[in-house]
C-alpha positions in Angstrom: -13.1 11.1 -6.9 -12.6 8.2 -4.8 -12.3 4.6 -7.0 -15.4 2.3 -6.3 -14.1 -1.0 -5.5 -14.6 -3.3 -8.9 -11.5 -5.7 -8.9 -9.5 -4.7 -12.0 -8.5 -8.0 -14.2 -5.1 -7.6 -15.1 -3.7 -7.9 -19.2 -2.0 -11.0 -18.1 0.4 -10.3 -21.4 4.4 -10.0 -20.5 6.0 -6.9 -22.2 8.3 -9.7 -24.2 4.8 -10.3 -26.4 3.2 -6.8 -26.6 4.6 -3.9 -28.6 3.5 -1.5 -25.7 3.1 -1.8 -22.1 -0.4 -2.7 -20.7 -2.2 0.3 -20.1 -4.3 0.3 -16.6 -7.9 1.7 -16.2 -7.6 5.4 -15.9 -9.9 4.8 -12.6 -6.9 3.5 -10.6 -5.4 7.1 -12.2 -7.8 8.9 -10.3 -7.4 7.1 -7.3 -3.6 8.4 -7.3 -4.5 11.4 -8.1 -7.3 12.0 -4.8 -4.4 10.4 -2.5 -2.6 13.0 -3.5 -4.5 15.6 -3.5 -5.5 14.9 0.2 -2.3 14.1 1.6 0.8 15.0 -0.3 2.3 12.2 -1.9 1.9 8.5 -2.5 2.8 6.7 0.6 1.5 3.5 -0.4 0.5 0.8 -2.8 -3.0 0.5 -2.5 -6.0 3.1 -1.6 -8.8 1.7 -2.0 -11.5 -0.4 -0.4 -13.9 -3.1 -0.2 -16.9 -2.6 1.7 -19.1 -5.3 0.7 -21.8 -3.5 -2.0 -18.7 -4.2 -4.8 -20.6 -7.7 -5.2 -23.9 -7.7 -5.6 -23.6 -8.1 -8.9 -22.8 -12.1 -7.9 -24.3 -12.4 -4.8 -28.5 -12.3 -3.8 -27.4 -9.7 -0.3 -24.5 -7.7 -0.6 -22.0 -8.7 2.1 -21.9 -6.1 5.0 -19.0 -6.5 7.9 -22.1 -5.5 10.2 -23.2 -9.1 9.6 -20.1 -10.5 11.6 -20.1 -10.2 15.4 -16.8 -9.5 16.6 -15.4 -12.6 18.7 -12.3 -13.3 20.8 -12.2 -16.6 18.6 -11.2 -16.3 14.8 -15.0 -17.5 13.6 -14.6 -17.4 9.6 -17.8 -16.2 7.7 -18.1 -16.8 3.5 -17.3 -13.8 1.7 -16.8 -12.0 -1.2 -16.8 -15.3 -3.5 -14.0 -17.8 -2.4 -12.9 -15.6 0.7 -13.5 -15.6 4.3 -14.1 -12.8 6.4 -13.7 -12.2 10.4 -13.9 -9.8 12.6 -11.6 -10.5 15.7 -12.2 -8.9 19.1 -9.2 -6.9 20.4 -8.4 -4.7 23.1 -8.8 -1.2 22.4 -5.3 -0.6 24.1 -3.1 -3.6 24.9 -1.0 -1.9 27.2 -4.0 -1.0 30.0 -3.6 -2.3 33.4 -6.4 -4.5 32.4 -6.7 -4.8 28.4 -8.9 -7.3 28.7 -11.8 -5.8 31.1 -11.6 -2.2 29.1 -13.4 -0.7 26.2 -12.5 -3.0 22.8 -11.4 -2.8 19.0 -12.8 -5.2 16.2 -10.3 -5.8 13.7 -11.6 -6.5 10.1 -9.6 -9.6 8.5 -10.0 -11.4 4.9 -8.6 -15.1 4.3 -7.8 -16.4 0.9 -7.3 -20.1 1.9 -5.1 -22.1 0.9 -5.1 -24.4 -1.7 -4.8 -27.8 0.8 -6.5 -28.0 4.2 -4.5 -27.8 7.0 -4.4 -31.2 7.4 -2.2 -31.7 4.7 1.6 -31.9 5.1 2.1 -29.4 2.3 -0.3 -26.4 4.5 2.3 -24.0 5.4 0.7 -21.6 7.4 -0.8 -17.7 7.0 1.1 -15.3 5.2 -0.2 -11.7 6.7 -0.3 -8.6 4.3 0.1 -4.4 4.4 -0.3 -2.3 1.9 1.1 0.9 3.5 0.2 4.0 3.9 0.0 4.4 6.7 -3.9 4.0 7.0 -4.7 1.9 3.2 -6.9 -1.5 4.0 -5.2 -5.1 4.3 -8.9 -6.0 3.0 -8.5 -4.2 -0.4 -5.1 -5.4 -0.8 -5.8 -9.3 -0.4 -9.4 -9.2 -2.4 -7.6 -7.5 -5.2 -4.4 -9.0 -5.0 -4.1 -12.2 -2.7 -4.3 -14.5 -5.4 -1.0 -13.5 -7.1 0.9 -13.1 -4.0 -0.8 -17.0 -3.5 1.1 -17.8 -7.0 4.2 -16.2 -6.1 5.2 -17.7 -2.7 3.4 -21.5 -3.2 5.3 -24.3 -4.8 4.6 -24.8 -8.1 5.4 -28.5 -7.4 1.7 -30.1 -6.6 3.9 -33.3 -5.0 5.7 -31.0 -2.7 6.3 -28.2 -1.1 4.1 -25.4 0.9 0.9 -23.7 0.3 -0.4 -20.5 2.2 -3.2 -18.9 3.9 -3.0 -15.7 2.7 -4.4 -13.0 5.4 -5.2 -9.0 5.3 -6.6 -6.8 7.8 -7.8 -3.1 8.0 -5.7 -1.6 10.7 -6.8 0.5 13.6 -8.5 3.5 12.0 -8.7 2.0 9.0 -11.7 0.8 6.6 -13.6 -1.6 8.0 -12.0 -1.8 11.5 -14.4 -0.1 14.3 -14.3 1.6 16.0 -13.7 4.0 13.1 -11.8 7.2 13.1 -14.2 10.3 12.1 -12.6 13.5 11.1 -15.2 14.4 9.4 -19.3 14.7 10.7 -20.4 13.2 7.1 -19.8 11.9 3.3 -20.5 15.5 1.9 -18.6 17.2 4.5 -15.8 15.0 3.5 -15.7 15.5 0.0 -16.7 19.5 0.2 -12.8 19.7 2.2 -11.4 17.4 -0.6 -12.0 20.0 -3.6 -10.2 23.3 -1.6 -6.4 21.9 -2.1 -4.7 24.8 -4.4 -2.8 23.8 -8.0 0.6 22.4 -6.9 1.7 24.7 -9.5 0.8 27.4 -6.7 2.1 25.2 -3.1 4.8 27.2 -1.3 5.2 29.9 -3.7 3.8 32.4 -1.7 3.3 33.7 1.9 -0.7 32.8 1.6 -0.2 29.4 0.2 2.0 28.6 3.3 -0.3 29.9 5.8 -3.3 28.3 4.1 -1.8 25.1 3.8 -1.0 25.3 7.6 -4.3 26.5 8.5 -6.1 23.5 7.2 -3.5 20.9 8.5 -4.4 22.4 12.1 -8.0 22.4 11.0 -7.7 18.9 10.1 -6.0 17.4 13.1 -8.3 18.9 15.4 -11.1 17.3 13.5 -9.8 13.7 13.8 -8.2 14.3 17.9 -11.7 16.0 18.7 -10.6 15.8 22.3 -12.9 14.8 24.5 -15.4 12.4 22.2 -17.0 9.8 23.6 -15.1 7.4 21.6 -11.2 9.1 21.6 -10.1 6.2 18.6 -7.0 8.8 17.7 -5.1 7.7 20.5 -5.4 4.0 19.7 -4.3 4.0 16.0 -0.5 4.0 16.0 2.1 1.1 15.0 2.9 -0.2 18.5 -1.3 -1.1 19.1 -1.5 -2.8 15.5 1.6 -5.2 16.7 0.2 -6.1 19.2 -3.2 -6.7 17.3 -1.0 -8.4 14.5 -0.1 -11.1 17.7 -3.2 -11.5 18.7 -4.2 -12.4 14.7 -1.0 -15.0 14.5 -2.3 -17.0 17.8 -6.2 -16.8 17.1 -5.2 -18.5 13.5 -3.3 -21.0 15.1 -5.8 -22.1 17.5 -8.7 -21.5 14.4 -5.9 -24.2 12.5 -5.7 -26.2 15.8 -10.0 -26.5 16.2 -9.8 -27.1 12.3 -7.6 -30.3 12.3 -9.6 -31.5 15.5 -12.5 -31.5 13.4 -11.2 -32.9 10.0 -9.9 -35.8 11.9 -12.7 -36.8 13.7 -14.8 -37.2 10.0 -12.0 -38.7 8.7 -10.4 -41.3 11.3 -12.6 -44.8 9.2 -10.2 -43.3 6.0 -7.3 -43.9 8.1 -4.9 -47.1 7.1 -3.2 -46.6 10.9 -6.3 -44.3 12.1 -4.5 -43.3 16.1 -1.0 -43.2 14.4 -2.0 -40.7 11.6 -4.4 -38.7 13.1 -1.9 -37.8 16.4 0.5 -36.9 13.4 -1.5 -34.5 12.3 -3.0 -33.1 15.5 0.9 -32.5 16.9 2.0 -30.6 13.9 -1.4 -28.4 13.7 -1.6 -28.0 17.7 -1.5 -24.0 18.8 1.5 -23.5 20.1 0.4 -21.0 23.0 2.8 -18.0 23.5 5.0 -19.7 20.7 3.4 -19.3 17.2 5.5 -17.0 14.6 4.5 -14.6 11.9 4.7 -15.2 8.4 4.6 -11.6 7.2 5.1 -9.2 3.9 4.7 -5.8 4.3 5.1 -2.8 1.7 6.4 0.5 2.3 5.0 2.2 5.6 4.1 -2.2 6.0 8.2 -2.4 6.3 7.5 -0.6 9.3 5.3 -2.1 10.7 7.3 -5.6 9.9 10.5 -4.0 11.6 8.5 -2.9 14.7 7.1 -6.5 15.2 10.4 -7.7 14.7 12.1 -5.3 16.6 9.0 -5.9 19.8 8.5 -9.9 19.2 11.9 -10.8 17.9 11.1 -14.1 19.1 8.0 -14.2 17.0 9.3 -14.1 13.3 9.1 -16.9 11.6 9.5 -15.2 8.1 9.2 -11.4 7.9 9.6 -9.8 4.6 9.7 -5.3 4.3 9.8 -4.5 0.8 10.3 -0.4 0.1 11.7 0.3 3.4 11.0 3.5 5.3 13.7 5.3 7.5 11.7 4.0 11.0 14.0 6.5 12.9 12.9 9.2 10.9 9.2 8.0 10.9 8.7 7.7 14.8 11.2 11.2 15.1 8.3 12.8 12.5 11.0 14.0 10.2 10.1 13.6 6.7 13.1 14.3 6.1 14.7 11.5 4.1 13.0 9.9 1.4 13.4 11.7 -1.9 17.1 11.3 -2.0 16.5 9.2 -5.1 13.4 10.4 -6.7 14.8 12.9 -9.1 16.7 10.1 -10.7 13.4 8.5 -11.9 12.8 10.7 -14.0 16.5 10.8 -15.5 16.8 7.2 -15.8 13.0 7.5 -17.5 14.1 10.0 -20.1 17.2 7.7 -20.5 15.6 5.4 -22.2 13.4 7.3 -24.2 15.9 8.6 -26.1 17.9 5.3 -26.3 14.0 3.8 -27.4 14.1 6.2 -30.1 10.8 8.2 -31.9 9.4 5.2 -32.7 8.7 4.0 -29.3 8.8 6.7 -27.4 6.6 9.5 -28.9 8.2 12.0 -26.5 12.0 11.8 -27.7 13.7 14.5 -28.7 18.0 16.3 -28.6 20.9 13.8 -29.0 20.6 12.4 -25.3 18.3 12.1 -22.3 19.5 15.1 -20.6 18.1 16.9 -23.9 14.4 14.6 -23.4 14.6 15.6 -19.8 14.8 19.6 -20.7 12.0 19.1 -22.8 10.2 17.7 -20.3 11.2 20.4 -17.9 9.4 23.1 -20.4 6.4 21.1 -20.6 5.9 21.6 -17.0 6.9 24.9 -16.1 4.9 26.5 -19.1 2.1 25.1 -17.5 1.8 26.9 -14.3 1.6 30.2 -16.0 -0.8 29.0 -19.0 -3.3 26.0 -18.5 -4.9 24.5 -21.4 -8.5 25.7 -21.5 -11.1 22.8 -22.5 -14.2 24.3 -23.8 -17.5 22.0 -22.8 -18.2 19.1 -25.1 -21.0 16.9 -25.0 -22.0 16.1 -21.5 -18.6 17.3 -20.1 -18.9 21.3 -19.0 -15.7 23.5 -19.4 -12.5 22.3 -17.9 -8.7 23.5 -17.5 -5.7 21.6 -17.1 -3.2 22.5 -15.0 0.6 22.2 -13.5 -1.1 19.9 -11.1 -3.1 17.9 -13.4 -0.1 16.5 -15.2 2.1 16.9 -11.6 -0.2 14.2 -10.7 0.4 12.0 -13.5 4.4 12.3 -13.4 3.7 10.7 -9.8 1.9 8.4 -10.6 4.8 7.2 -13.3 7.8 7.6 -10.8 6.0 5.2 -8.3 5.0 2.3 -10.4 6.7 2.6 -14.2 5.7 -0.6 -14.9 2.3 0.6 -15.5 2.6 4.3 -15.8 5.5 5.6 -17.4 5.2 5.1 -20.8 1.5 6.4 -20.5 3.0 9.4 -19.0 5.2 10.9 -21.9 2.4 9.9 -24.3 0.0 12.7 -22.2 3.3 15.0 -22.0 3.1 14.8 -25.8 -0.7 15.7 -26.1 -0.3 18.8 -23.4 3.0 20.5 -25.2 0.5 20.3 -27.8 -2.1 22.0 -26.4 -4.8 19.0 -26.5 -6.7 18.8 -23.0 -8.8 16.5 -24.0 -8.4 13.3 -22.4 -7.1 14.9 -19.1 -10.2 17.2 -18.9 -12.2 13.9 -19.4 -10.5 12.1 -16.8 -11.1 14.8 -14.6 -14.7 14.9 -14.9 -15.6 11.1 -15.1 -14.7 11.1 -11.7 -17.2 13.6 -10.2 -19.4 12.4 -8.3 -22.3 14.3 -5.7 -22.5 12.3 -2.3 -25.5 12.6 -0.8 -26.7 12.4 3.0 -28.4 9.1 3.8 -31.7 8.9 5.7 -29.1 6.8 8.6 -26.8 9.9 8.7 -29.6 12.5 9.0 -31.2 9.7 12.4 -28.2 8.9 13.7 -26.2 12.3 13.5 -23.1 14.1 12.8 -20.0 11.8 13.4 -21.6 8.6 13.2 -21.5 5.4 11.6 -23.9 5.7 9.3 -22.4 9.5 8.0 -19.0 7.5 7.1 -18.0 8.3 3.4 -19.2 4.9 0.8 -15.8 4.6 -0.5 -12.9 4.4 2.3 -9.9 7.5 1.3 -6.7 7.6 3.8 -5.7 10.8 3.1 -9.0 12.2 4.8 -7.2 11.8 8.2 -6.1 8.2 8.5 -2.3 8.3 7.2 -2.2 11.7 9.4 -3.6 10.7 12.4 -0.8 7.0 12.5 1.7 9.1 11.5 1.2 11.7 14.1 0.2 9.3 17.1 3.3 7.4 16.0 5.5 10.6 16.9 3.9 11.2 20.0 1.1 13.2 19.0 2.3 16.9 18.8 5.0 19.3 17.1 6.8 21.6 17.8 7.6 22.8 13.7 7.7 26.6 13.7 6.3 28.2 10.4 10.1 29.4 9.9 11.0 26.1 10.0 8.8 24.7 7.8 10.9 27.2 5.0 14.2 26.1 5.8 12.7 22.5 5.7 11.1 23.7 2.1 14.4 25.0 1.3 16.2 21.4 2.5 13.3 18.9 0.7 13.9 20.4 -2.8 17.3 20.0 -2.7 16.8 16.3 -2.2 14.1 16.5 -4.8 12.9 19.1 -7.1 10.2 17.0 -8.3 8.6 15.5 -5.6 9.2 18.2 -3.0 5.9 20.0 -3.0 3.7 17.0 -2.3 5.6 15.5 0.0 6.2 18.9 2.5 3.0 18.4 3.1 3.5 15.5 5.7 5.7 17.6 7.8 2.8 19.7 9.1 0.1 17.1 9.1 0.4 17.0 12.6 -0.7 20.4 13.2 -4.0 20.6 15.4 -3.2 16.9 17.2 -3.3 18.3 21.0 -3.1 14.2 22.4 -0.8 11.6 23.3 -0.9 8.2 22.2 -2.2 5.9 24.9 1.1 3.4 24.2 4.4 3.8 22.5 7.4 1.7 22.1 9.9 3.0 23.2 12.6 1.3 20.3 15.1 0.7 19.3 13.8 -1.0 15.9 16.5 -3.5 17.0 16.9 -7.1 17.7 18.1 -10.8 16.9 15.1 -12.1 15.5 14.1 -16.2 15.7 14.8 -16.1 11.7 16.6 -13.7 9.6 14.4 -10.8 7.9 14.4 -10.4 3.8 14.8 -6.7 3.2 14.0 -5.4 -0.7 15.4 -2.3 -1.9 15.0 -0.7 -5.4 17.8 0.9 -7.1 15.8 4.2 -7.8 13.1 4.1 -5.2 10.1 7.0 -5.5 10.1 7.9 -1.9 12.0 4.7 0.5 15.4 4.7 -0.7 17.5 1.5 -0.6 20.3 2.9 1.9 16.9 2.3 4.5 16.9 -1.1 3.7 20.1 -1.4 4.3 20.5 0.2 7.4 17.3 -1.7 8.8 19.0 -5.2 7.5 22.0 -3.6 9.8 19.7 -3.9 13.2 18.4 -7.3 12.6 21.1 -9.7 12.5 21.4 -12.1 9.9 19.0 -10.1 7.5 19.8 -9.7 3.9 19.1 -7.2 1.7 17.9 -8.1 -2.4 19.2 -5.1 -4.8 15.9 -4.8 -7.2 17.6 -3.1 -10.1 14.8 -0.9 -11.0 12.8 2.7 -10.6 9.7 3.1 -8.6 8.0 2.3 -5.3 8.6 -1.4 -3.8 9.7 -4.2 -5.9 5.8 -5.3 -7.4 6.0 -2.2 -9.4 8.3 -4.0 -12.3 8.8 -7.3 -12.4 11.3 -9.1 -12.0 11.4 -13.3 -12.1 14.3 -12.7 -10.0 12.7 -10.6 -7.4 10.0 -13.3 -7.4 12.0 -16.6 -6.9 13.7 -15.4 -3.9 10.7 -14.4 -2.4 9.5 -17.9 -2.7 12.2 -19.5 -1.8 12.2 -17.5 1.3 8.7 -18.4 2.1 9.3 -22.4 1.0 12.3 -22.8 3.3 13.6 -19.6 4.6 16.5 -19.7 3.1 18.2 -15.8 1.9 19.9 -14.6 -1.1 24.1 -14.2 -1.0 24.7 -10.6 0.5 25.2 -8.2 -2.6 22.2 -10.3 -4.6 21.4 -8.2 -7.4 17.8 -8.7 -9.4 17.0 -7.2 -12.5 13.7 -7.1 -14.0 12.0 -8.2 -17.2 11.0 -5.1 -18.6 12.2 -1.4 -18.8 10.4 2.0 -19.8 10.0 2.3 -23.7 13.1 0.0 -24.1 10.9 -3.5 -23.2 12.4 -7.1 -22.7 15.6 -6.9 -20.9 16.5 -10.2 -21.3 17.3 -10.7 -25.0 19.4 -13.0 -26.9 22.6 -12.1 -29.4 20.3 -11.0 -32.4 18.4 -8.9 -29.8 14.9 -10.7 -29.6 13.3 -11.2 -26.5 14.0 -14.9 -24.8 10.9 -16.7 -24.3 10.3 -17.9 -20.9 10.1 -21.3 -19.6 5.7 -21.9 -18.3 6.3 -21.8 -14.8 8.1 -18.4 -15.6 5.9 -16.9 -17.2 3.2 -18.3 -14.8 5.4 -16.7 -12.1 5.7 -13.2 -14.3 1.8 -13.4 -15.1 1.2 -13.0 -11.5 3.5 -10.2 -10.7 1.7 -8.1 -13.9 -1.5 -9.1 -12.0 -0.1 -6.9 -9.0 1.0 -3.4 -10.8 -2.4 -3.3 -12.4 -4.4 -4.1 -8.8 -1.8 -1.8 -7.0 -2.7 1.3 -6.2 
């Protein structure tokens, strides 16, 4: 059920123009849904990949990251039609006595250029992405996405202003990154394991479920910290390696910037009115900066992470560092799982909220004389399906089918991390179930099947190697586990008594989200190794430029008190209030949201402390910014250019 990797174009339509939200390609659906299924709940924007067969519909050979030799150098190869693609040369673990001289890492990176050279005054440098997860590609996220985030933080002043590099990688474990992490000895035997997670209309009801569950954590874990294998890649994969590798990445760009200018010059100097004057200009302001060159950084949910670790390890390194849907980092690195859903249930409430203040005629789910009385409704509709599932006799080429608690559980995720492109969709498909129609859900469920076969490669090369790797790239098949775990130290000590009482605690803080998420807690289960390095904390520090920090009012699973508290340990960071529901701030717009971020990126400067932005758009009640006859205010062009670009990322992301 994995999504192949075709680049969605998005309905470049603001919500102020349409009479209903822009509805996403139900494959993206299904990509939620298998990230759930596998792990537990949605830890990130993005899941999918990009492992060069996407193109050959444009391109005579397919690109293949085999093509690339790795290099110490940042050596830029064509790719993927107007990107560049590298594969940089890293130790395997930085902190050996010897990094250099041991066994090594090559790190998979995509560059969207920028839209001067780096001659030019304007050039401002590389912005580098993550997606989350932990464990979802860099690579996806800048092929699908780069070229919004490009609109958003350049100047839309050609005379002036910066322009950006924009930069993702697959880190360690991750996608296209070798060496890979194998939990699994082939494709089939991967997606066999996939299709034996029970209805979460059945998780944690029962002594059984609880045991199975554990049983294929621990079975799991063991897979992917096979102890012993020649190439031991679980030990390498946590936070405080990628940093590191995220260092390494800054200073090989810098001197790739440096050897670039050099070169431009020298074709250039005849051009030249003042030919030494000008071209030592340029060559002081591009020259690599050894030991000294800063990040320019934006990183979503387990990304803020990542961001705060790098700040927290290199404070002298930030240059700007943006962490947008902030995780608790204490709780992270203590393997707790213990604090993100204080907010979640309030999605839901705040979504039911304005169906009823939408009324019938936009919201086909409305009902009662308030939203308490929508969100009882809803209630029914779910409950009544874990004790009867709508049966879907066989039509056509689909064979019999049955929708479930978990089917629609699914869904109602997918809404309450990204409402922008999901919620309204969502109470339509409540609507269809209380009504006993299956249709469309069995359909989804079925397009997606798909048998994966074992290549003539696999069958020479054998169980566990390169050529057994699953086509499309899933994190939830070990990845996010196996980062998470390594980033705790590598084992736990959970009893299964306490994994009730911490059942019993998780849906209190969330009745709605609880039974995906418990899952994390024991995803540690059958990891029997250390990490090779960890650092040691605190995510702390007085960093060379203040950090932005972006919380959401309601967010799915990284609630905004974490952004506040992590904007407490960096000096002079502020936090922006986005005044919205769902995961990170891309998943509503907001014009708001998106002129700070630029301005951050143009000249570093920060919002006042207490800067509240509201976005565009709400769930079923549209515009938000209307004028005293209640019609939606038309936007100025470079607003709606700047809005355009935002809808481009909720329907890329996931």
């Amino acid at each position: 059920m994995s999504k192949d990797s075709d680049v969605h174009t998005p309905l470049l339509v603001p919500p102020v123009a349409a009479s209903k939200t822009p509805r996403p390609k139900w494959k993206v659906y299904l990509t939620v849904v298998f990230l759930v299924l596998c792990y537990g709940a949605l830890p990130s924007p993005s899941v999918n990949s990009f492992l060069g067969s996407e193109h050959k519909k444009n391109d005579d050979r397919a690109f293949r990251w085999s093509d690339i030799t790795p290099n110490k150098h940042l050596q830029y190869t064509d790719c993927f039609g107007g990107f560049q693609c590298a594969r940089l040369d890293v130790p395997l673990n930085w902190n050996a006595s010897s990094p250099d001289g041991g066994p090594r890492a090559a790190v998979a990176i995509v560059r969207l250029p920028a839209k001067v050279p780096v001659t030019d005054e304007r050039y401002g440098g590389a912005l580098l992405m993550n997606p989350g997860g932990p464990g979802e590609s860099g690579i996806h996220q800048v092929l699908s996405g780069g070229k919004f985030i490009q609109d958003i933080i350049d100047s839309p002043d050609p005379s002036s202003g910066k322009y950006f590099d924009i930069i993702g990688f697959d880190p360690r474990g991750v996608n296209n990154t070798t060496p890979r992490l194998r939990c699994f000895p082939d494709a089939f035997n991967q997606q066999s394991w996939s299709l034996k997670y029970p209805d979460y209309g059945m998780l944690w009801d029962s002594e059984s479920i609880i045991g199975f569950e554990w049983a294929r954590a621990e079975s799991l874990g063991g897979s992917c910290a096979r102890v012993g294998d020649d190439e031991d890649m679980v030990r390498f994969v946590n936070t405080a390696q990628v940093v590191e590798d995220m260092v390494e990445i800054v200073e090989r760009h810098a001197e790739w910037r440096e050897m670039e200018a050099k070169a431009m010059v020298a074709q250039s100097q005849s051009r030249f009115s003042h030919p030494h004057e000008e071209s030592e200009e340029i060559l002081q302001r591009t020259a690599w900066r050894k030991g000294q060159e800063k990040i320019l950084y934006w990183g979503f949910s387990y990304g803020t992470t990542l961001g705060s670790t790098f700040a927290a390890m290199h404070p002298d390194r930030v240059g700007r560092l943006l962490i947008d849907g902030v995780m608790d980092v204490v709780d992270h690195y203590a393997g707790g799982w213990a604090t993100n859903l204080v907010d979640a249930d309030m999605i839901i409430t705040k979504y039911c909220e304005y169906c009823y203040q939408a009324g019938p005629e936009k919201c086909s789910f409305f009902t009662g004389t308030s939203g308490k009385d929508v969100e009882a409704r809803l209630d029914r509709v779910m409950q009544d399906l874990k004790g009867n599932p709508i049966a879907v006799p066989a039509s056509g080429s689909r064979g019999p089918e049955i929708v479930t608690f978990g089917d629609v559980y699914l869904r109602m995720l997918s809404a309450m991390y990204f409402p922008y492109g999901w919620a309204e969709g969502f109470f339509d498909l409540l609507t269809e179930v209380e009504a006993g129609n299956g249709t469309s859900v069995a359909e989804l469920k079925q397009s997606a099947l798909a048998a994966v076969e074992i290549s003539l490669e696999c069958e020479q090369d054998g169980p566990f190697s390169d050529a057994c790797v699953a086509p499309n790239y899933i994190s939830g098949m070990g990845t996010v586990n196996s980062i998470s775990c390594m980033d705790t130290g590598g084992f736990t000590n959970i009893t299964k008594e306490g994994f009730k009482d911490y059942l019993v605690a998780l849906k209190k803080q969330s009745k709605r989200i609880f039974a995906s998420w418990a899952r994390g807690k024991i995803s540690c289960l059958g990891y029997n190794t250390a990490p090779a390095y960890r650092f040691p904390g605190p995510i702390a520090g007085n960093t060379s430029h203040p950090m932005l920090v972006i919380g959401n009012t309601h967010d799915t699973v990284t609630p905004i008190r974490n952004a506040r508290y992590i904007a407490s340990q960096f000096p002079g960071a502020v936090v922006l209030h986005h005044d919205s529901q769902g995961h990170c701030s891309y998943s509503n717009p907001s014009i708001c949201t998106a002129k700070v971020i630029r301005e951050y990126f143009q000249t570093g400067a920060l919002p006042e402390s207490g800067t509240m932005c509201t976005p565009e758009w709400r769930p079923f009640l549209g515009c938000t910014n209307k004028d005293e006859a209640g019609n939606c205010k038309l936007m100025g062009k470079e607003d709606e250019k700047l809005f355009e670009s935002q809808i481009g990322l909720t329907q890329v992301w996931p």
